[in-house]
Residue, then its C-alpha position, 0 to 999 in steps of 0.5 A: x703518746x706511745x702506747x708503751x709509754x703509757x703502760x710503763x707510766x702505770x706500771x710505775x705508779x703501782x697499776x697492775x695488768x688485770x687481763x687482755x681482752x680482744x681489743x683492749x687491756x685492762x688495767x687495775x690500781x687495787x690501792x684505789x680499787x679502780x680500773x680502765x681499759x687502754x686501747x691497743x693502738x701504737x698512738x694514744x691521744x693525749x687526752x685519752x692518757x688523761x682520762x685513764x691517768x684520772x681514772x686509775x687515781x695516778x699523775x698524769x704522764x705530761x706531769x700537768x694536774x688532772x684537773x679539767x681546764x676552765x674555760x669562761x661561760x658561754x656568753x648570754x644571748x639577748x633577746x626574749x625568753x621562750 
């Protein structure tokens, strides 16, 4: 996703820019009291939007839930114990 795009997300959901750094922004969610950094890239990758959408407590861009996909236990080895 455009970096942009991002930015315009959490704007719309109450964050608000706390400062620049070298090679990061920082935004802040003060209903929640909590922060990120976004990276100045053109691109985003999609999981990394996730995480600053879970980190900053707002819905996520895609409109997907910010829960962690399930996936199935890793299967039992047979054999003997060490």
């Amino acid at each position: 996703m455009k970096r942009r795009e991002l930015i315009r997300h959490l704007e719309k959901h109450g964050c608000e820019l706390l400062r620049e750094g070298a090679k990061h922004t920082v935004y802040v969610n003060r209903k929640v009291r909590k922060s990120s950094t976004i990276p100045r890239h053109r691109e985003i990758n999609e999981d990394l939007a996730r995480k600053i959408c879970r980190d900053l407590e707002v819905p996520n861009p895609s409109g997907q839930s910010n829960r962690p996909v399930q996936r199935p236990a890793p299967a039992l080895r047979w054999g003997r114990r060490r």
